[in-house]
ChimeraX commands (.cxc) that place a marker at each C-alpha (Angstrom):
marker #1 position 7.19,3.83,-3.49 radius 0.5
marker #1 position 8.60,0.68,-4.95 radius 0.5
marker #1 position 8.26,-0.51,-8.86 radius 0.5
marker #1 position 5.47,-2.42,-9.08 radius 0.5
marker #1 position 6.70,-4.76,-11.34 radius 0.5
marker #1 position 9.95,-5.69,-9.70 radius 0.5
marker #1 position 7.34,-7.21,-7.46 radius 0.5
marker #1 position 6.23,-10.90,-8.46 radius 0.5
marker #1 position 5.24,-12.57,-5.59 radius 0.5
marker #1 position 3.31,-11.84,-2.47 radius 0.5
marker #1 position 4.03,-14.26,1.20 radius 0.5
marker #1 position 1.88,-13.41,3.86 radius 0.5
marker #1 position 2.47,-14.10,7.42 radius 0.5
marker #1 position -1.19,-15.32,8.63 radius 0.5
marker #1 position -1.76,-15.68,12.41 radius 0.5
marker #1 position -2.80,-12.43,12.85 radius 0.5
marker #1 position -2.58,-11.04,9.34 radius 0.5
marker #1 position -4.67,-12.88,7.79 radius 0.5
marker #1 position -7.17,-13.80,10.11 radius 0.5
marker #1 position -8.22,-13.45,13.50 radius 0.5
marker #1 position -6.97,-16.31,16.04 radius 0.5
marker #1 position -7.99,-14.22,19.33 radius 0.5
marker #1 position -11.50,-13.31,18.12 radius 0.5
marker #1 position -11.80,-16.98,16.17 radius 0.5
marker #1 position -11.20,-19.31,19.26 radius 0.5
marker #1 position -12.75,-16.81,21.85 radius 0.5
marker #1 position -16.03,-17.00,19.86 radius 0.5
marker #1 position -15.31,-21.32,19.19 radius 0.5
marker #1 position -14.57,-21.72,23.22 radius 0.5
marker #1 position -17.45,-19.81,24.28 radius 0.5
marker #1 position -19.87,-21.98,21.72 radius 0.5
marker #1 position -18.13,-25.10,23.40 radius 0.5
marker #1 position -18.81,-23.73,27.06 radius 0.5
marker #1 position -22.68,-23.55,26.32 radius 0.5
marker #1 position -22.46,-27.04,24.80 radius 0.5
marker #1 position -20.53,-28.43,27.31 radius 0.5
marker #1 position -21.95,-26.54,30.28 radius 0.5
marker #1 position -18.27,-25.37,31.60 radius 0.5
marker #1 position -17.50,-22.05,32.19 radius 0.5
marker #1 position -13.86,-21.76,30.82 radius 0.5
marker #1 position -12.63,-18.37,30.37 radius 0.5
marker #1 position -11.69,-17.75,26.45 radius 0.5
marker #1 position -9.68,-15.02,26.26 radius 0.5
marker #1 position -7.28,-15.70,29.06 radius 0.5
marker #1 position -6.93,-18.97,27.97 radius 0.5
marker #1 position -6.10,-17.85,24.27 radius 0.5
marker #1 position -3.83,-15.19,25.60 radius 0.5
marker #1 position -1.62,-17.55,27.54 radius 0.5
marker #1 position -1.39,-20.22,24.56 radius 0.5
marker #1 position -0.42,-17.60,21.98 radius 0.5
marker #1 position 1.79,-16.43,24.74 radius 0.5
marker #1 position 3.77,-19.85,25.20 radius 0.5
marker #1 position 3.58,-19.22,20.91 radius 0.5
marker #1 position 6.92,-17.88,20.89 radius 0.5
marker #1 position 8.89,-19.60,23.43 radius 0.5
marker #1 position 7.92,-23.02,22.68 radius 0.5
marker #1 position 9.31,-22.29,18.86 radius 0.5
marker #1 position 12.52,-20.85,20.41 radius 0.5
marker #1 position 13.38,-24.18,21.57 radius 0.5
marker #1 position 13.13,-25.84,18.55 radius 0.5
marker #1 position 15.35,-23.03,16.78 radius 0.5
marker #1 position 17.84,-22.71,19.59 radius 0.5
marker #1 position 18.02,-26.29,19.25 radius 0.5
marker #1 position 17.26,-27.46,23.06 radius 0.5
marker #1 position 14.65,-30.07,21.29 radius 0.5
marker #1 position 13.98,-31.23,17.49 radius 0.5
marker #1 position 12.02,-30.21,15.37 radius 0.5
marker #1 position 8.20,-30.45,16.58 radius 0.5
marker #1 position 5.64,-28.76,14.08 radius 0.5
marker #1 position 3.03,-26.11,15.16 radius 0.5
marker #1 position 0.15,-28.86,15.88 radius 0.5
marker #1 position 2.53,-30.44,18.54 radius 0.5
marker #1 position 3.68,-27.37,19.82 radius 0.5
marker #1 position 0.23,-26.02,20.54 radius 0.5
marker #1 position -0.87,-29.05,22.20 radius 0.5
marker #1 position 2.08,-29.42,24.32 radius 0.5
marker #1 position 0.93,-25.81,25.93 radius 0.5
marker #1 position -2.65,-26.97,25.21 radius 0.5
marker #1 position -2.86,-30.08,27.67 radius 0.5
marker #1 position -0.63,-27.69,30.61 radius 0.5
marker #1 position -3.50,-24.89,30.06 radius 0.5
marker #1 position -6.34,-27.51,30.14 radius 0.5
marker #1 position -5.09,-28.30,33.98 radius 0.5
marker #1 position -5.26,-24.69,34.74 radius 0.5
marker #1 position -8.83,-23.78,33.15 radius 0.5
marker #1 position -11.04,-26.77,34.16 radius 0.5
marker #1 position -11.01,-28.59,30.67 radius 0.5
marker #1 position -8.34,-31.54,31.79 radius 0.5
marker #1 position -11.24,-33.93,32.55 radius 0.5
marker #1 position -12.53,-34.18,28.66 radius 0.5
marker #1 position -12.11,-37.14,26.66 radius 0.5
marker #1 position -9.07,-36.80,24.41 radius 0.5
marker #1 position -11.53,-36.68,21.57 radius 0.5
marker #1 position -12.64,-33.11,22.73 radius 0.5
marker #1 position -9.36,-31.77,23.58 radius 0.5
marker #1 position -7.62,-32.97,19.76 radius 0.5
marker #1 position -10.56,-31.31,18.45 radius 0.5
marker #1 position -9.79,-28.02,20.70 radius 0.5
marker #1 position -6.22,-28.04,19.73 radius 0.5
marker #1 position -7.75,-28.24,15.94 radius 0.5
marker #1 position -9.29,-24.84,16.73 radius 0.5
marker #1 position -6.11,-23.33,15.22 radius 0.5
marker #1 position -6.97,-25.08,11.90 radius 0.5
marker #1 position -10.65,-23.13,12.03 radius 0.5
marker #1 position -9.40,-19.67,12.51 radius 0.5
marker #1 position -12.05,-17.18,10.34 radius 0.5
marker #1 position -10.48,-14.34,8.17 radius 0.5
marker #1 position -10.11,-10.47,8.82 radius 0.5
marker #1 position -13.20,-9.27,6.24 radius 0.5
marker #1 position -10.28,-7.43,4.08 radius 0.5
marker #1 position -9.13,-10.87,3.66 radius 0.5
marker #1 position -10.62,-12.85,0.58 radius 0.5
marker #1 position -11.56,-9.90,-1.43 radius 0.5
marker #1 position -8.00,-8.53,-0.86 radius 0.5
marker #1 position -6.71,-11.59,-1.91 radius 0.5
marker #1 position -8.65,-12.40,-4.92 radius 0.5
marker #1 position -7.38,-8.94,-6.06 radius 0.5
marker #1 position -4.15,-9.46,-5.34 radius 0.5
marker #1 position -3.98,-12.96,-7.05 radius 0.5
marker #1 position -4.64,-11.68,-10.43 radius 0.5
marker #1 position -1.50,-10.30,-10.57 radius 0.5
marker #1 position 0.53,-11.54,-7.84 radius 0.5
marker #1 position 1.58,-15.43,-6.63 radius 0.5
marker #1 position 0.07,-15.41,-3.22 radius 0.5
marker #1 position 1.27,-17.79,-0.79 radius 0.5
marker #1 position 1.66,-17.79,3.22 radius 0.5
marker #1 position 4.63,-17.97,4.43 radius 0.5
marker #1 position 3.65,-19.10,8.13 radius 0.5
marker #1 position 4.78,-21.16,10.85 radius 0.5
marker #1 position 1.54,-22.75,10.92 radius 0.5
marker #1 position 1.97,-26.15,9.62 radius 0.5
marker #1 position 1.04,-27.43,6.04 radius 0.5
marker #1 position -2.05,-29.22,7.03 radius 0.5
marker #1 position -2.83,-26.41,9.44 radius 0.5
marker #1 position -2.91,-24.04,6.60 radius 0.5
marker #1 position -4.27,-26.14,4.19 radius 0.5
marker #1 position -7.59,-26.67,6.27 radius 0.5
marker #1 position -7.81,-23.09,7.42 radius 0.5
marker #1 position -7.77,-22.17,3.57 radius 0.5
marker #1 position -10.22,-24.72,2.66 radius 0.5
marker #1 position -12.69,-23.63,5.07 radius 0.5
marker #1 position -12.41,-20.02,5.15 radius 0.5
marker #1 position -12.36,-20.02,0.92 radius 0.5
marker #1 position -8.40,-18.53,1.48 radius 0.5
marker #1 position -7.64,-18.29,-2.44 radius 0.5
marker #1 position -3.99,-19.27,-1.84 radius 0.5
marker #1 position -1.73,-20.39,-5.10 radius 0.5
marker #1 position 0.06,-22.85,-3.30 radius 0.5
marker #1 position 0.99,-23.45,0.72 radius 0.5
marker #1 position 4.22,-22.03,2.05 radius 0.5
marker #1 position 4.75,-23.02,5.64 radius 0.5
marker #1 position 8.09,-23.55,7.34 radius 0.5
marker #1 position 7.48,-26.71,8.33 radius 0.5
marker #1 position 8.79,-27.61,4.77 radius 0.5
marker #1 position 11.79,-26.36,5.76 radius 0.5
marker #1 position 12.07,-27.63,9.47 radius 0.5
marker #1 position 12.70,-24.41,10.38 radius 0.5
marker #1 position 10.38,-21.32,12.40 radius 0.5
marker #1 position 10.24,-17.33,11.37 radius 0.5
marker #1 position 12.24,-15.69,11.21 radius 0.5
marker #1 position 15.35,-17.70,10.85 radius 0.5
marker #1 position 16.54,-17.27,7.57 radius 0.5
marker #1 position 16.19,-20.39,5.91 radius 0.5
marker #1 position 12.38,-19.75,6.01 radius 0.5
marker #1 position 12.27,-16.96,3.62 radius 0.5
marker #1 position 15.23,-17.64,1.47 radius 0.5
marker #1 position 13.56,-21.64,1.28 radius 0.5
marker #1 position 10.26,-19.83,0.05 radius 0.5
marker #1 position 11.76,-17.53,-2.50 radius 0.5
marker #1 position 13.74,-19.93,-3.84 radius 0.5
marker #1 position 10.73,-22.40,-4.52 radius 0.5
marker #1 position 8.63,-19.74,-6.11 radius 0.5
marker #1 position 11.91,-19.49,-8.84 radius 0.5
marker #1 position 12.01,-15.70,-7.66 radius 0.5
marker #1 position 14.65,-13.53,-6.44 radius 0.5
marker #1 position 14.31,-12.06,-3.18 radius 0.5
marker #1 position 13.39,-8.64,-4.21 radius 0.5
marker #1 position 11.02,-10.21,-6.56 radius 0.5
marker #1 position 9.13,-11.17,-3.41 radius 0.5
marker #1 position 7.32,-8.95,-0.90 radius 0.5
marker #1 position 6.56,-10.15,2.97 radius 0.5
marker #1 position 2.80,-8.82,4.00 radius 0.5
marker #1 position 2.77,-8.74,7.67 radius 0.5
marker #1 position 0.92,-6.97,10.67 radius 0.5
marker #1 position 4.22,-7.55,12.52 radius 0.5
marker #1 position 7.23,-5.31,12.55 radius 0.5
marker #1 position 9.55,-7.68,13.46 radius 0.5
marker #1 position 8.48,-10.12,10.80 radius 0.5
marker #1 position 8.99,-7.79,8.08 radius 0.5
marker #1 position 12.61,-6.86,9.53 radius 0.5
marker #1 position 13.99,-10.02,9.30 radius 0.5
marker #1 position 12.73,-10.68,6.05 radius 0.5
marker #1 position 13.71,-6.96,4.52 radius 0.5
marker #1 position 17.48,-8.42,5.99 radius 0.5
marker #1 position 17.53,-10.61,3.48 radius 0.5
marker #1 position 16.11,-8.87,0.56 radius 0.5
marker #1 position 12.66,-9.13,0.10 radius 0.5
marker #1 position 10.18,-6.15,0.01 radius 0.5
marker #1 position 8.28,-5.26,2.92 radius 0.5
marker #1 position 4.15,-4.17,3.17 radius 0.5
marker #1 position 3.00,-3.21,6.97 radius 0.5
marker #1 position -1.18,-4.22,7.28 radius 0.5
marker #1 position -1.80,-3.47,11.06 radius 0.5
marker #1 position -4.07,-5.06,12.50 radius 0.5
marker #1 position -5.07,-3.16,16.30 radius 0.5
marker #1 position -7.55,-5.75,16.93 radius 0.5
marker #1 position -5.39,-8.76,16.77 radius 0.5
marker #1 position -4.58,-9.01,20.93 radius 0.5
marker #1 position -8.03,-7.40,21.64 radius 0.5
marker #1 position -8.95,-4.30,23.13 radius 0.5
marker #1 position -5.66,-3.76,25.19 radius 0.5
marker #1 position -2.88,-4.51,22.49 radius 0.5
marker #1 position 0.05,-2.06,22.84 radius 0.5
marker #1 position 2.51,-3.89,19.75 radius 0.5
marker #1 position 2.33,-3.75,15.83 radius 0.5
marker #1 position -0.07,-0.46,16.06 radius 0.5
marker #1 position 2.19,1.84,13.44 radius 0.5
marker #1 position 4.99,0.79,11.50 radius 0.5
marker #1 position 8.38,0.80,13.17 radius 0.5
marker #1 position 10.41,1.35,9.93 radius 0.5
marker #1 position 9.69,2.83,6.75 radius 0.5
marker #1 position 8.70,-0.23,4.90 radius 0.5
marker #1 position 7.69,-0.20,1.36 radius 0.5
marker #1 position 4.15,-0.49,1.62 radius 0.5
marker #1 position 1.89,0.45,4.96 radius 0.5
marker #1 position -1.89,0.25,4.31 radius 0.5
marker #1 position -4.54,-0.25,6.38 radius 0.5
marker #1 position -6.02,-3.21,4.81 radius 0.5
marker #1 position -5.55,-5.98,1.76 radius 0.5
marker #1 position -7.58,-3.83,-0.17 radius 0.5
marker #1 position -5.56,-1.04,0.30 radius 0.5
marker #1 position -2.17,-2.59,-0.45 radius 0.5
marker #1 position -4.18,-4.01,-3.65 radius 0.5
marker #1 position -4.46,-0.32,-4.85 radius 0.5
marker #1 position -1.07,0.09,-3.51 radius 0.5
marker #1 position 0.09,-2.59,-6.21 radius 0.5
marker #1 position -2.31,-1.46,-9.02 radius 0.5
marker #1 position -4.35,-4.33,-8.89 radius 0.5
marker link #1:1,2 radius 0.2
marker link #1:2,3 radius 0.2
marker link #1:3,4 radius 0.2
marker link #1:4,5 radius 0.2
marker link #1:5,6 radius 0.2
marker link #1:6,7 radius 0.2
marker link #1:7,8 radius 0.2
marker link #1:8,9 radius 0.2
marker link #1:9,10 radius 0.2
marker link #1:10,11 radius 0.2
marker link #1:11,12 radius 0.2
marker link #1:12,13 radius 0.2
marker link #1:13,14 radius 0.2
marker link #1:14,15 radius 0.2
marker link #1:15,16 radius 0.2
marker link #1:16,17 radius 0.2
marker link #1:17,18 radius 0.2
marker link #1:18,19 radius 0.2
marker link #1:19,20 radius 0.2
marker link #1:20,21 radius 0.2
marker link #1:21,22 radius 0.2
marker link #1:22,23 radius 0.2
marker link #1:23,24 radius 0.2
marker link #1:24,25 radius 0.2
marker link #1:25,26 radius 0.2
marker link #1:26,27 radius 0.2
marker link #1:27,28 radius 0.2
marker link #1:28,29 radius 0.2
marker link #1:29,30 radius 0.2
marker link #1:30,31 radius 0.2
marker link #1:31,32 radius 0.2
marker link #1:32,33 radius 0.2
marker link #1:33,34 radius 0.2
marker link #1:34,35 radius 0.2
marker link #1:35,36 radius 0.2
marker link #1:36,37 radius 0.2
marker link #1:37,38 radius 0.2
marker link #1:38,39 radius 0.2
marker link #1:39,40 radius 0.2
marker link #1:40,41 radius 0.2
marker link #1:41,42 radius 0.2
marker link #1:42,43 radius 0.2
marker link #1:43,44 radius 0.2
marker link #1:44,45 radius 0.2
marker link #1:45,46 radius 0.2
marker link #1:46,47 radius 0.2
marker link #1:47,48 radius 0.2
marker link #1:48,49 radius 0.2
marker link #1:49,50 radius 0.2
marker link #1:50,51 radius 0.2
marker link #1:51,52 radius 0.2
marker link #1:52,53 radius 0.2
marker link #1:53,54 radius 0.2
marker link #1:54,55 radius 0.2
marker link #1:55,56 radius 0.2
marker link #1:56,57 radius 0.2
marker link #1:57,58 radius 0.2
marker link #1:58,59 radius 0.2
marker link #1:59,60 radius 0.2
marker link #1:60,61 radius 0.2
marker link #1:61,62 radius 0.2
marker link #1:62,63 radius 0.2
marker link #1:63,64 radius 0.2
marker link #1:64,65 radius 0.2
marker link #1:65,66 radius 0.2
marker link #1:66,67 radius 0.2
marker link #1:67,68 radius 0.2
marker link #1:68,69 radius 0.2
marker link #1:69,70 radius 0.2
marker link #1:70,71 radius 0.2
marker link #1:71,72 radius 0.2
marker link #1:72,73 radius 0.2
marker link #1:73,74 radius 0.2
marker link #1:74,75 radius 0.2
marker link #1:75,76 radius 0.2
marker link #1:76,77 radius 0.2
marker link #1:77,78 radius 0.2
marker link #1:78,79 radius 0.2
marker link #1:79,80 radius 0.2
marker link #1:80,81 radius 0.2
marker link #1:81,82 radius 0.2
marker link #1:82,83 radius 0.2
marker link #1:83,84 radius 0.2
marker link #1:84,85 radius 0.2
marker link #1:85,86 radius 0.2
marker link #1:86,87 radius 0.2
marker link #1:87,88 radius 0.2
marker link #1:88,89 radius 0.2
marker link #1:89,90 radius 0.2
marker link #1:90,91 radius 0.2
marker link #1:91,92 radius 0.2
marker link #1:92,93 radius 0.2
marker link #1:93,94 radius 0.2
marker link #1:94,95 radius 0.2
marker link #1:95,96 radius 0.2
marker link #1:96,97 radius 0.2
marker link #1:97,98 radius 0.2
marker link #1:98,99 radius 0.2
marker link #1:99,100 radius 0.2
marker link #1:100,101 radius 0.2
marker link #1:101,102 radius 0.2
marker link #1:102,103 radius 0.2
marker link #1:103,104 radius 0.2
marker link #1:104,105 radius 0.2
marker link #1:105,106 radius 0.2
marker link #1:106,107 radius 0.2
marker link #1:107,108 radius 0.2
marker link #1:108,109 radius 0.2
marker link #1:109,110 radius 0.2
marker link #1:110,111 radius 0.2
marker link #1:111,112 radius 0.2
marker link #1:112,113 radius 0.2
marker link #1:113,114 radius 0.2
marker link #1:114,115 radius 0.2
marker link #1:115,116 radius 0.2
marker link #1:116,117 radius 0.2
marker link #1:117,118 radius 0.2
marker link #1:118,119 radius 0.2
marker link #1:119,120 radius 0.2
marker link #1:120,121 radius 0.2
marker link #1:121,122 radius 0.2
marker link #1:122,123 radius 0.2
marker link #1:123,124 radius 0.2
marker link #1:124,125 radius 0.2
marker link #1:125,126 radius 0.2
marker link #1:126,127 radius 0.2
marker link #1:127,128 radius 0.2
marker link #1:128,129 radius 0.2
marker link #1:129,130 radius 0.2
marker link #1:130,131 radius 0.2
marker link #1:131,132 radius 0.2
marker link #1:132,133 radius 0.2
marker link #1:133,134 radius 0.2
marker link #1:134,135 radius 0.2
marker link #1:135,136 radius 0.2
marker link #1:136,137 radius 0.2
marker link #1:137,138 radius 0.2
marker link #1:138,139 radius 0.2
marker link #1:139,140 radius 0.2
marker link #1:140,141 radius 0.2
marker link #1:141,142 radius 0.2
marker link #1:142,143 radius 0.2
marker link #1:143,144 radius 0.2
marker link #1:144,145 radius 0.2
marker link #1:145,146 radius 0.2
marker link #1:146,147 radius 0.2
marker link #1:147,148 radius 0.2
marker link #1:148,149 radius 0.2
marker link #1:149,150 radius 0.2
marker link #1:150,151 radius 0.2
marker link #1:151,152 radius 0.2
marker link #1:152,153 radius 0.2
marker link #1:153,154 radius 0.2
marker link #1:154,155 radius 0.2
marker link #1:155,156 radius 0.2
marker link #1:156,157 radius 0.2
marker link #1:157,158 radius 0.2
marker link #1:158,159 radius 0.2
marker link #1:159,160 radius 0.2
marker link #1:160,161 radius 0.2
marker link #1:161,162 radius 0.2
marker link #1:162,163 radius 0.2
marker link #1:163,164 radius 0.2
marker link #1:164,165 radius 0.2
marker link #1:165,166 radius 0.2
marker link #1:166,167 radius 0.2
marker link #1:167,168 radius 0.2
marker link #1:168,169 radius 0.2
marker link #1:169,170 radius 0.2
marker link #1:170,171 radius 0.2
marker link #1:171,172 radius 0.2
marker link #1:172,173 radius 0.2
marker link #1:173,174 radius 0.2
marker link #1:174,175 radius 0.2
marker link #1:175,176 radius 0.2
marker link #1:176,177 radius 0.2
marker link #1:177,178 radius 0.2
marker link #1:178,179 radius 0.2
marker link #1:179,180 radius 0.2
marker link #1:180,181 radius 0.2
marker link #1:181,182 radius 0.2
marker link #1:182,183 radius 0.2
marker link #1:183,184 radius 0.2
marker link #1:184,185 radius 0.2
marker link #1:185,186 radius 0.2
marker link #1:186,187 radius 0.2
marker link #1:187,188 radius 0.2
marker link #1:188,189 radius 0.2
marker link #1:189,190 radius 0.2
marker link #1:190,191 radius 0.2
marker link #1:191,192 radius 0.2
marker link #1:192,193 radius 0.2
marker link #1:193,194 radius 0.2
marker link #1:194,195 radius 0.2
marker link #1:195,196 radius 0.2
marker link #1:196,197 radius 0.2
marker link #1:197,198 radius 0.2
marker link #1:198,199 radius 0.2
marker link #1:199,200 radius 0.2
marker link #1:200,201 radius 0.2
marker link #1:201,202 radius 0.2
marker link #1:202,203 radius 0.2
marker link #1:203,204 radius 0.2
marker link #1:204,205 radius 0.2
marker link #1:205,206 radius 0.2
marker link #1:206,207 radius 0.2
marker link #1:207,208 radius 0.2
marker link #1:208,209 radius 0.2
marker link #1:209,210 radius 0.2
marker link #1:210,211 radius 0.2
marker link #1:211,212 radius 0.2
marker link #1:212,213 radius 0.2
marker link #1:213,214 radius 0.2
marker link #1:214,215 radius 0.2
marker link #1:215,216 radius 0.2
marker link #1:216,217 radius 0.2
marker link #1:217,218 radius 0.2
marker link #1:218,219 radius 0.2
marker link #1:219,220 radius 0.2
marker link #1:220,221 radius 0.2
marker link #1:221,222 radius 0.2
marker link #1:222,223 radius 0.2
marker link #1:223,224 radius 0.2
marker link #1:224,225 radius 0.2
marker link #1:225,226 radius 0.2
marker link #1:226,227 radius 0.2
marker link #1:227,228 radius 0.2
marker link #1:228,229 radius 0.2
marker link #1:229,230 radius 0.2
marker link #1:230,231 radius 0.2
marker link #1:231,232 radius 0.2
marker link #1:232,233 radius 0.2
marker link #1:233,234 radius 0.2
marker link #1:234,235 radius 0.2
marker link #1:235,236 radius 0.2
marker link #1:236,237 radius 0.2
marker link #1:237,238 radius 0.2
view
């Protein structure tokens, strides 16, 4: 177990972590079908845009096109889905407003109590690739009791190059093992452990639905695995 007060700062990764983007856009899409009167299928459609997640943001750090921020991204593989499930003949209105979906995402139920905890003690801040107004509206709606809004976007950048977490430490004034990275994903918490910072594993099973086969155990003994944010608040003696 780590020192608990070498610890001053807590960045959580969010998509996922922090709240539920399958579940959350499922349950908005299928709302929208009986308003609509379409019969678009949710969850395949959510599975392939989180699945074009990755690769669109490997362009941008392989440097095959600039810098685009997670809004653009998403609607980029947004309007080729909308072909492909029946939604292409909305008014633009409808599908900005789909794309926004992202921006609506509800917490896990861990979430705000976890937090709250947490921030009595701890900064709290995502560190996401969600962009700032992305976050920014998610936290307003969903009563997300950030400190302040860490999203690479401020640095141009997308997890896990480095200049993500070494840009957030360095703008909360901490060192990196001051700083702890609260993920549900192994591989964000490797690259950020590679550069210093202090590692908690929160899985979360449900995050790809009923058939997800990644992210159920930790990969590597990190400093902190617990089930939940209220967990890892005991965890920190909070």
């Amino acid at each position: 177990m780590i020192k608990v007060g070498s610890v001053k700062a807590l960045l959580f990764d969010v998509f996922g972590t922090c709240v539920d983007w399958r579940g959350s856009i499922i349950k908005e899409g299928e709302a929208l079908n009986a308003r609509l009167k379409t019969k678009t299928d949710w969850a395949a459609l959510v599975d392939a845009w989180r699945g074009n997640y990755q690769p669109s943001m490997e362009k941008v750090r392989a440097g095959e096109r600039p810098y685009a921020n997670l809004d653009k991204l998403h609607r980029e593989t947004l309007d080729t889905l909308a072909r492909k499930h029946g939604l292409d003949h909305l008014p633009e209105a409808e599908i900005a407003d789909i794309n926004r979906m992202w921006h609506r995402l509800e917490p896990w139920p861990d979430t705000i109590g976890g937090l709250s905890r947490l921030k009595k003690k701890y900064i709290v801040a995502p560190l996401s690739n969600g962009n700032v107004s992305l976050l920014l509206n998610m936290a307003k709606r969903a009563g997300i009791p950030w400190d302040t809004i860490l999203s690479t976007e401020i640095f141009r950048k997308y997890k896990p190059q480095p200049e993500t977490y070494l840009g957030a430490v360095q703008l909360l004034g901490v060192a990196p093992g001051e700083a702890m990275m609260v993920a549900a994903h192994n591989s964000d918490l490797a690259a950020a452990s590679a550069l210093g910072l202090r590692s908690a594993f929160i899985p979360r099973p449900g995050e790809y639905g009923p058939g997800q086969k990644t992210d159920l155990a930790p990969e590597r003994p990190w400093d902190i695995v617990a089930p939940d944010f209220n967990a890892l608040a005991d965890a920190l003696e909070c």
